[in-house]
C-alpha positions as CSV (number, residue, x, y, z in Angstrom):
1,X,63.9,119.4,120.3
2,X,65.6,117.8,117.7
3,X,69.4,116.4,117.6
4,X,71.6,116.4,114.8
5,X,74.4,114.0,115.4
6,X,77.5,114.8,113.5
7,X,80.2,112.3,112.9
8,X,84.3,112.7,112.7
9,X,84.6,112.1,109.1
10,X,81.1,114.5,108.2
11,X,82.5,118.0,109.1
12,X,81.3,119.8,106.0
13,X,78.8,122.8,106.5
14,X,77.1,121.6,103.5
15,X,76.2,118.1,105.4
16,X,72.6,116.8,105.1
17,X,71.8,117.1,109.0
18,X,72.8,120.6,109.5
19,X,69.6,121.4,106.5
20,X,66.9,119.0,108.1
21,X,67.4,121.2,111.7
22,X,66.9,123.9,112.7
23,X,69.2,126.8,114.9
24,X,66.9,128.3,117.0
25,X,65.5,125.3,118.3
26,X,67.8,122.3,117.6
27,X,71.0,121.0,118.9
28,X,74.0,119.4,117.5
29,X,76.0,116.8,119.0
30,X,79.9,115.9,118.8
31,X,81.5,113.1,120.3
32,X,85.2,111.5,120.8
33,X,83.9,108.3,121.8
34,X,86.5,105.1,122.4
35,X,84.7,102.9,120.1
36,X,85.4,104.7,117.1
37,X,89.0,105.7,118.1
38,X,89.8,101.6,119.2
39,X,87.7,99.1,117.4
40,X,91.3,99.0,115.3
41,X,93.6,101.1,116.5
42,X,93.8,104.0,114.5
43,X,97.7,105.5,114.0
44,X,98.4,108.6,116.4
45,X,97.8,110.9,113.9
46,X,94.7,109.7,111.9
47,X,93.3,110.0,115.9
48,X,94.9,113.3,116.3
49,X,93.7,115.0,113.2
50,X,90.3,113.5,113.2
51,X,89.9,114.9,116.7
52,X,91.5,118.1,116.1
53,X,89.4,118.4,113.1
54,X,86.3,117.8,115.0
55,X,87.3,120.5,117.7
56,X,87.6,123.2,115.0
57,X,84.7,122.6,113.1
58,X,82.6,122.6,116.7
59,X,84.0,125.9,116.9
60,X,82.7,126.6,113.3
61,X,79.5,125.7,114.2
62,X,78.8,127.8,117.0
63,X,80.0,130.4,115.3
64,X,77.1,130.1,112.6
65,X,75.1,130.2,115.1
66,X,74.2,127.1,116.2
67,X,74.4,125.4,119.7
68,X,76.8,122.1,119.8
69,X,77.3,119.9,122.6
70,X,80.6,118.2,122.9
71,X,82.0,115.4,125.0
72,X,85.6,115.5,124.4
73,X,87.5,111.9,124.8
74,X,88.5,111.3,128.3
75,X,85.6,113.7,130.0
76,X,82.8,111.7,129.7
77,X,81.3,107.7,130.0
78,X,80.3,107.2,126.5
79,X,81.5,104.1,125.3
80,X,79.7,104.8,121.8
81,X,76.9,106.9,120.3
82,X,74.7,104.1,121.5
83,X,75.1,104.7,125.2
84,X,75.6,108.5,124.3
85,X,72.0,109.3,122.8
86,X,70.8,107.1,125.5
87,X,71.4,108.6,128.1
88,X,71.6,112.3,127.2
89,X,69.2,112.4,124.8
90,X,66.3,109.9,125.2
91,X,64.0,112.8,125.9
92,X,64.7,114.4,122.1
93,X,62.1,114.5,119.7
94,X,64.3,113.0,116.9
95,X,67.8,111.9,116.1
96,X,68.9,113.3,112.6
97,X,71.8,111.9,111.7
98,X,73.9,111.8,107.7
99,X,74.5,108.3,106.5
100,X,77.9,106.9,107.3
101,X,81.0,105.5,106.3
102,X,81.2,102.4,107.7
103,X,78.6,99.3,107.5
104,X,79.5,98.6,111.0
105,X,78.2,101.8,112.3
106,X,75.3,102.1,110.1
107,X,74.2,99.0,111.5
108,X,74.2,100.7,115.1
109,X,72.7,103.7,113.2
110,X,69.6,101.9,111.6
111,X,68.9,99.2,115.0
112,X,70.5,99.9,118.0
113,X,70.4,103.8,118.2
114,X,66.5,103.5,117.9
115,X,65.7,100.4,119.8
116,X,68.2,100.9,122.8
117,X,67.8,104.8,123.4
118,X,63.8,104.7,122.1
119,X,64.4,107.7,120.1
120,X,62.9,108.0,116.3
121,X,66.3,108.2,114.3
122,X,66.4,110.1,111.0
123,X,69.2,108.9,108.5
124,X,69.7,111.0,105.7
125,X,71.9,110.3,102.1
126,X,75.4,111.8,102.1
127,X,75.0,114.1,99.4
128,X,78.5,115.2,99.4
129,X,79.3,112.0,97.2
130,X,78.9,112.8,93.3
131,X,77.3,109.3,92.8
132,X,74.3,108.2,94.8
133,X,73.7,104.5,96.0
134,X,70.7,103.8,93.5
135,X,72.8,105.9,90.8
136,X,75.6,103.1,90.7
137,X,72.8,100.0,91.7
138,X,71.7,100.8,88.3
139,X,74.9,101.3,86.7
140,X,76.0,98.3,88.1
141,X,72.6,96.1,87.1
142,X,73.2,92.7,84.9
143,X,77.2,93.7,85.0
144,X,79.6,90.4,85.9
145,X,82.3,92.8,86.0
146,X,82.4,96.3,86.8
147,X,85.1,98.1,85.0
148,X,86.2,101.8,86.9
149,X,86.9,103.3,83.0
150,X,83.2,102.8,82.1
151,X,81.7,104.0,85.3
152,X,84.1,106.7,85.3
153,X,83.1,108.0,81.5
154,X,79.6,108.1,83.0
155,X,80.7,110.7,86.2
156,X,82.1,112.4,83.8
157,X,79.1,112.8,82.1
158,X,77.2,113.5,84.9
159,X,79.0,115.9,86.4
160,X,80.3,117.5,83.1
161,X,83.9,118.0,84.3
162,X,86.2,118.6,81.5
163,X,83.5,117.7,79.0
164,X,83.0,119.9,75.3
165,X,80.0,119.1,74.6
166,X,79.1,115.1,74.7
167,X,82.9,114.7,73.8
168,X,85.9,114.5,76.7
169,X,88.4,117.5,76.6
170,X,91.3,116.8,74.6
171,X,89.3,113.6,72.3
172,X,90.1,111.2,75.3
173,X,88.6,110.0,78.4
174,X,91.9,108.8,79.8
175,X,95.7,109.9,79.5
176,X,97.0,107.3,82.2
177,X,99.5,106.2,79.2
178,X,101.3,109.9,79.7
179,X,101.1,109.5,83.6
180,X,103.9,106.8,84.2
181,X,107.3,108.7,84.2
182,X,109.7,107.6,87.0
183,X,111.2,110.6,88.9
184,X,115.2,111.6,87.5
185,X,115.6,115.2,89.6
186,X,115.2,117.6,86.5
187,X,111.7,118.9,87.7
188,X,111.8,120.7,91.2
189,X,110.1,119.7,93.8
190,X,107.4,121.7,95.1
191,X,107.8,123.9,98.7
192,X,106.4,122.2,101.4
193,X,103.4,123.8,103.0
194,X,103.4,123.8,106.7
195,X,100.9,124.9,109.2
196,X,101.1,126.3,112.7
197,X,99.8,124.7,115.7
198,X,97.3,126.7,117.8
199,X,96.0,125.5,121.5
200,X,93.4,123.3,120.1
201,X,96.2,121.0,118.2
202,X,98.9,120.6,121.0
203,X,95.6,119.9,123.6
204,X,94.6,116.8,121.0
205,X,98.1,116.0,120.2
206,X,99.1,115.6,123.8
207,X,95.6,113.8,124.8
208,X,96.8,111.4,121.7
209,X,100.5,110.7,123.4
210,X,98.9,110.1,126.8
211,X,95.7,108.2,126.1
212,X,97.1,106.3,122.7
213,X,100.2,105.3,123.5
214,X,100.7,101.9,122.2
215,X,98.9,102.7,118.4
216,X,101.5,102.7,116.1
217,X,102.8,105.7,114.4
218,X,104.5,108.4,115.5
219,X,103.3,112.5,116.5
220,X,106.7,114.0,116.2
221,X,106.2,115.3,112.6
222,X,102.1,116.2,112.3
223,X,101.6,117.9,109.3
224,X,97.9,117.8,108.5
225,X,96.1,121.0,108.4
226,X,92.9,120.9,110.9
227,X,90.6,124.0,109.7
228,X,88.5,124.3,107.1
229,X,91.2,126.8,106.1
230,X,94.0,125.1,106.2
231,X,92.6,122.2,104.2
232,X,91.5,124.7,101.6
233,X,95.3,126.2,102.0
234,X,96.2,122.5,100.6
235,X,94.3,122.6,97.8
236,X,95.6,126.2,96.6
237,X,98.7,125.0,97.1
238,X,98.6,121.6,95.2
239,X,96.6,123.2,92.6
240,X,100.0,125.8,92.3
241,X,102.6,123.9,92.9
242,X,101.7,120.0,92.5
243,X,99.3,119.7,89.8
244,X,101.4,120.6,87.0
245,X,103.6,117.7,87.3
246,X,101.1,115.4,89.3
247,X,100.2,113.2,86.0
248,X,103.8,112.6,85.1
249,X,105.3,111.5,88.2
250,X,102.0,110.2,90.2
251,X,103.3,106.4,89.6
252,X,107.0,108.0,90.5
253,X,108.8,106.6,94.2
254,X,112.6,108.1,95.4
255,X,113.9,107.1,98.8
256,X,113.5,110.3,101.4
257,X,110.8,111.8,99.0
258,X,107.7,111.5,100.7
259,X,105.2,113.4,98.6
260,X,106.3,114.4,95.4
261,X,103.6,116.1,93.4
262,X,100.6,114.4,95.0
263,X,98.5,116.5,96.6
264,X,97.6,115.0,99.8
265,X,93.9,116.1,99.9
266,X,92.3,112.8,100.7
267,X,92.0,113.2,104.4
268,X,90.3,116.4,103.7
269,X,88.3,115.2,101.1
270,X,87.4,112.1,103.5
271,X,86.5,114.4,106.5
272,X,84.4,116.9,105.0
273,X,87.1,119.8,105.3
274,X,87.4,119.6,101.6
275,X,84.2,119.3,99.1
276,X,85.3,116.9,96.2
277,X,83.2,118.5,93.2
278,X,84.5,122.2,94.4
279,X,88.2,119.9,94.7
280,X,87.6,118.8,90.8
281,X,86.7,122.4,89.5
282,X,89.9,123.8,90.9
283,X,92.1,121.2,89.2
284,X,89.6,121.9,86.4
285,X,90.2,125.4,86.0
286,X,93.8,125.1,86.1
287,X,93.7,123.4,83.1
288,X,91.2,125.9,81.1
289,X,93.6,128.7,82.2
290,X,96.7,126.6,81.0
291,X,98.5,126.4,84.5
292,X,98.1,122.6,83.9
293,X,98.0,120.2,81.6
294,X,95.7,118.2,80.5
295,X,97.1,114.7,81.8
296,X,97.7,115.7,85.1
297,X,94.0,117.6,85.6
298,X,92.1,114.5,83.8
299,X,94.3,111.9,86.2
300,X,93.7,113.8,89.2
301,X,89.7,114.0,88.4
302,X,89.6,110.8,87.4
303,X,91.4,109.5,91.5
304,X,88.0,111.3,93.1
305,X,85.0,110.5,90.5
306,X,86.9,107.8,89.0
307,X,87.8,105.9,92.0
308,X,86.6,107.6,95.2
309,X,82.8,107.5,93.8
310,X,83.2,103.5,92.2
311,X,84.9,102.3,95.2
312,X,81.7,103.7,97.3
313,X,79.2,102.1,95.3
314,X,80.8,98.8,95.4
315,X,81.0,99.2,99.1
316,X,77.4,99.3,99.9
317,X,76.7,97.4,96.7
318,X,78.2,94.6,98.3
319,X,78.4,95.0,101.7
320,X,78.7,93.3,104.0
321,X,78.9,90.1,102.4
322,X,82.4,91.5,100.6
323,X,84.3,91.8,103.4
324,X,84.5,88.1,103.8
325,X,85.6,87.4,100.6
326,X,88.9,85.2,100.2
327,X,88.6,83.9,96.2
328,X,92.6,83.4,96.4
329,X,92.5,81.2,99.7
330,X,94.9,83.5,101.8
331,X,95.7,82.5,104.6
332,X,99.2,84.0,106.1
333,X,99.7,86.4,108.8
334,X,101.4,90.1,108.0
335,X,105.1,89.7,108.7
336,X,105.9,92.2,111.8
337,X,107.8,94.8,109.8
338,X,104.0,96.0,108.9
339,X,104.3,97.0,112.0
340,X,108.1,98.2,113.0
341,X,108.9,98.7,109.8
342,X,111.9,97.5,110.4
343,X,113.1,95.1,106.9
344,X,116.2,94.4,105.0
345,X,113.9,95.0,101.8
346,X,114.8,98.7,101.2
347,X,111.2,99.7,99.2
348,X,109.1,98.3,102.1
349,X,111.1,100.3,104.7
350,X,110.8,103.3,102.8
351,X,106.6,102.8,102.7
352,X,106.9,101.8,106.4
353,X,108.8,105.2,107.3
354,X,106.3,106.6,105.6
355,X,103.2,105.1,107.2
356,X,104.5,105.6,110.4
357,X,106.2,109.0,110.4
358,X,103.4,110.5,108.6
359,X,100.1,108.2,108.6
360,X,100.3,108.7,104.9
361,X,101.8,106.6,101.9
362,X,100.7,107.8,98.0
363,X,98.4,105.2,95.9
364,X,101.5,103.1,94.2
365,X,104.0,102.9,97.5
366,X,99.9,101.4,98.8
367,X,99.4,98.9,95.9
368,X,102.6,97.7,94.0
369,X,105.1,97.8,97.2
370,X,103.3,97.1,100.5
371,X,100.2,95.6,98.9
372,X,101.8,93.9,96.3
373,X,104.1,92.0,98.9
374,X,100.9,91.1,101.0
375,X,99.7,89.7,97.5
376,X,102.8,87.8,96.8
377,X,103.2,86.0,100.0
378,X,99.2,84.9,100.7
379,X,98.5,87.1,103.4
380,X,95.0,87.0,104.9
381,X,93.0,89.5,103.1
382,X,91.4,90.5,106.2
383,X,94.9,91.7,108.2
384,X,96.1,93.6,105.9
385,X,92.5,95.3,105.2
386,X,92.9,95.6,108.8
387,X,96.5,97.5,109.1
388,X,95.6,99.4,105.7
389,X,92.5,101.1,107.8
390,X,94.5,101.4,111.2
391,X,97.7,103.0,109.6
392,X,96.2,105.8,107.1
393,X,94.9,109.2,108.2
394,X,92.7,108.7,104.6
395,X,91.4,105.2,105.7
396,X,87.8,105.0,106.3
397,X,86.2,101.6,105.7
398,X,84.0,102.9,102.6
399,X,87.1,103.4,100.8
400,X,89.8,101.4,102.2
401,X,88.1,98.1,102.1
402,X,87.5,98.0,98.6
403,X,90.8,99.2,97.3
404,X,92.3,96.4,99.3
405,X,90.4,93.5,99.4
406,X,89.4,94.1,95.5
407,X,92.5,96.1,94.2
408,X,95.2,95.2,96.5
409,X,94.4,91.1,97.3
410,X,91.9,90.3,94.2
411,X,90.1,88.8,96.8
412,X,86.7,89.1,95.2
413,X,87.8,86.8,92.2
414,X,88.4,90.0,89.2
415,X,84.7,91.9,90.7
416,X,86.4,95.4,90.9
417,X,90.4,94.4,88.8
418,X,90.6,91.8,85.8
419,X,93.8,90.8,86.7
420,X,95.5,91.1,90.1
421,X,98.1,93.7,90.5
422,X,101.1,91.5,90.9
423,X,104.8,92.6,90.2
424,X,108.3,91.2,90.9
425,X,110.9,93.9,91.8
426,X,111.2,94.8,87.8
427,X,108.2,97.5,88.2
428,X,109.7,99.0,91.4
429,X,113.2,99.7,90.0
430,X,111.7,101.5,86.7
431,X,109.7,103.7,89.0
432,X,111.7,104.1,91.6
433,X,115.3,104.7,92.9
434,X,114.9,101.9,95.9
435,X,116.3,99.3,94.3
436,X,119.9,100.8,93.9
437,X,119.9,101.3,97.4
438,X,118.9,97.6,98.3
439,X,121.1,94.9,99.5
440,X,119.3,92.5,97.7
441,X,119.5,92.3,93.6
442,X,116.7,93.4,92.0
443,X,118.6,91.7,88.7
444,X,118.2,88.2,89.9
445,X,115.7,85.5,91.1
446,X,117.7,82.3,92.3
447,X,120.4,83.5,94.4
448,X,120.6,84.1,98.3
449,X,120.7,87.8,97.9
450,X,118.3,88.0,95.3
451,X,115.4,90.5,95.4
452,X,112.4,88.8,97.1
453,X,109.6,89.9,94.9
454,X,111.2,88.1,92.4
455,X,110.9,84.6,93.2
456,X,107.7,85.3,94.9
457,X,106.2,87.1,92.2
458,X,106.6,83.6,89.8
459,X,105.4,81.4,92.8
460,X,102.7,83.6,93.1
461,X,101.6,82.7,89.3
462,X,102.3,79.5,89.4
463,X,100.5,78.3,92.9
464,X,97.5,80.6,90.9
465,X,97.5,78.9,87.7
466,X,94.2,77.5,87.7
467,X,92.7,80.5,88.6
468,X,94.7,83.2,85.9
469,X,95.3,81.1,83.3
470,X,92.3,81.7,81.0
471,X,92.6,85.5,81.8
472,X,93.3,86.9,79.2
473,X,95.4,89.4,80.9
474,X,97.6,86.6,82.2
475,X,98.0,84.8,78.9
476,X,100.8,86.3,77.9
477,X,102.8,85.8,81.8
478,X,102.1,82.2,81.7
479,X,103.7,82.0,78.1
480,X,107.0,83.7,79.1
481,X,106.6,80.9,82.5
482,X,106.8,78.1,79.8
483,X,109.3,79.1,77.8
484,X,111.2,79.8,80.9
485,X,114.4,77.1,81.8
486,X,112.6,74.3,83.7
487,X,116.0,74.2,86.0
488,X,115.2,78.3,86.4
489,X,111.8,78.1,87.3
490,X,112.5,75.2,89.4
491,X,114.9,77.3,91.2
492,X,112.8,80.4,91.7
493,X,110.1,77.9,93.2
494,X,112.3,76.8,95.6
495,X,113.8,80.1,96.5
496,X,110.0,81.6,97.4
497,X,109.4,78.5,99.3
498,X,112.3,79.4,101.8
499,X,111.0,82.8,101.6
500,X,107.6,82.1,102.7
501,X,109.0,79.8,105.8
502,X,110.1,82.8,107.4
503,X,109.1,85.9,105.4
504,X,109.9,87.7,109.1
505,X,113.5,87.7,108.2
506,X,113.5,89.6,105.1
């Protein structure tokens, strides 16, 4: 007998291991185990919805005909898959397993499950990712830099979404110039789509309460789907109602407005639920059949093979002698409103309500608001890649760590971003409506009440200098810096230094 084992974040019928066994003879294997749901602790809902998830696809499983053992948290021993195939399944024939998400794991994957249990183990490539490992080694070959927009021309390419020909759709590869309109009211917002809770939910959600109690987040407003249905029900409905308008106001922010246009598939996507080229036809179609325009289908695509595939290959490109990377010298602690959200500074406690009410925050409230502020004050790249992966239903390490340590910190020294993505509180209040409900001025640098990524934003370039001044992307900052009034810049220095001796009280 063989044994597929099938991970939380692998729940796709199409997965590699389900293939390489087979039904009549095989068995699969699910597991809540407490390493995976502790090693960080994971928000109540990411836990919830992963578990749920996992529940309802076991159910799919046996349904097709297959037979799944499952060892729900709290009803067995298993520490980890380690201990689990070890002593359950050391008489199996072979392990088959789909490669994972995490380096961490795939260690445990490739030495300990084989050494410690003495069972052959089988890994097998993910082929639900668009852009295998060797695929993006040999992109990536002889490259200093590797620049998203070129790796992204070649998935479209390869994948021929919205391609005539050898020529993108529209005579451009990119529209992001279109996408950047801040949020006024005209436009409607789209319905919200909600899903009922069968027995399966409440059973996780109240295992979560009782077993999780001191992750943050809260469970009083789940809203993730957990079927294959439901997450397919998100996609119709984003396709209908979101996509339209998704390109002009995916940058956009407005205090109580949680979603917007986005569409909220990632943890789908992420878990298997959701199959990312089937994801990008949809959108695709929309635009052939004129429901959408062209902007907000080629941004959208360009988020999954752009992005989702690039920060992937970089992961296991790199790993894991990325994750240690500090080029900037970081060395601060997160402030504890990362955690309480609980902060005078009105667009971080509107992320924060966010994160915690709903383990979800979109892609700019991520990097120009709570990641920009990490940036600005010289926070440790590796606790805020730490609470970005702990507070995100979306976060698995594959993906988060890159997108933070790279994008968010410029930790890697410009590998995945030329220039950091630093901003003072001038880019918040043109996309966003925070800033007129702030008590601190978003107009002003110097003053008591002035608006903190202000001052902090200039410290931030000037403490840097050495690094940013011959990028070329930073030329023109450091110019408007010298012409600056010496007594001005003087005073903004000083301003962020009093800021960065207590940035708790902010």
């Amino acid at each position: 007998m063989k044994v597929g084992l099938i991970l939380g974040d692998q729940l796709s019928l199409s997965l590699p291991t389900l293939s390489a066994l087979n039904q009549k003879c095989d068995r699969l294997v699910m597991a809540e185990v407490a390493d995976e749901a502790i090693y960080v602790k994971h928000h109540k809902q990411k836990i919830a919805f992963i578990f749920s998830a996992m529940r309802h696809f076991a159910g799919d499983l046996e349904k097709a005909g297959w037979q799944v053992d499952y060892y729900r948290y709290g009803e067995h021993d298993f520490g980890d898959f380690t201990s689990l195939i070890t002593e359950q399944y050391a008489d199996a024939e072979e392990v088959v397993v789909t490669h994972c998400g995490e380096y961490r794991l795939q260690q445990c994957i490739d030495h300990d499950w084989p050494q410690k249990s003495g069972v052959p183990v089988r890994c097998l490539d993910d082929t639900r990712f668009l852009c295998t490992p060797d695929f993006f080694q040999q992109w990536a070959s002889g490259k200093k830099q590797l620049r998203m927009e070129f790796f992204y021309r070649e998935m479209r390419r390869h994948t021929g979404l919205l391609m005539e020909g050898d020529e993108p759709a529209g005579g451009q590869w990119n529209y992001d110039s279109n996408n950047r309109q801040p949020y006024k009211g005209k436009t409607p917002l789209p319905p919200v789509l909600a899903f009922e809770r069968d027995a399966i939910d409440q059973q996780v959600l109240s295992l979560v309460a009782d077993q999780f109690p001191d992750h943050i987040g809260s469970l009083d407003d789940f809203q993730w789907g957990t079927t294959r249905e439901q997450a397919q029900q998100a996609l119709d409905h984003f396709i209908e109602h979101r996509l339209p308008h998704f390109g002009d106001y995916q940058d956009a922010m407005v205090t109580g407005e949680d979603t917007l246009f986005h569409s909220l598939l990632s943890p789908y996507i992420n878990i298997g639920l959701l199959d990312p080229m089937a994801v990008c036809q949809a959108a695709e179609q929309a635009y052939y059949a004129g429901d959408a325009p062209l902007n907000a289908v080629e941004g959208f695509i360009r988020q999954i093979i752009g992005w989702r595939e690039y920060v992937r290959g970089i992961y296991w490109l790199l790993m894991p002698d990325y994750a240690q990377e500090n080029r900037l010298g970081n060395t601060r602690k997160l402030p504890a409103y990362y955690w309480t959200g609980e902060t005078k500074m009105h667009c971080m406690a509107e992320c924060f309500r966010n994160t915690l009410d709903h383990a979800y925050a979109h892609h700019i409230q991520r990097l120009m608001v709570t990641g920009n502020f990490a940036l600005l004050l010289g926070v440790l790249p590796e606790a805020i890649c730490q609470w970005y992966l702990k507070v995100y239903a979306d976060a698995f390490d594959w993906v988060e760590l890159p997108n933070t340590l790279g994008m968010v910190m410029h930790a890697d020294g410009g590998y995945l971003g030329s220039k950091p993505y630093a901003a003072s509180g001038s880019y918040i209040n043109r996309m966003s409506d925070y800033c007129k409900h702030c008590q601190y001025n978003v107009k002003t640098s110097t003053e008591e009440d002035s608006c903190p990524f202000n001052s902090l934003y200039w410290h931030f370039v000037h403490r840097h200098r050495q690094q940013f001044a011959g990028n070329h992307r930073m030329r023109m900052i450091y110019r408007n810096m010298e012409r600056m009034d010496s007594t001005k810049v003087d005073a903004m220095l000083a301003r962020a230094e009093l800021l960065l001796a207590d940035p708790d009280a902010l």
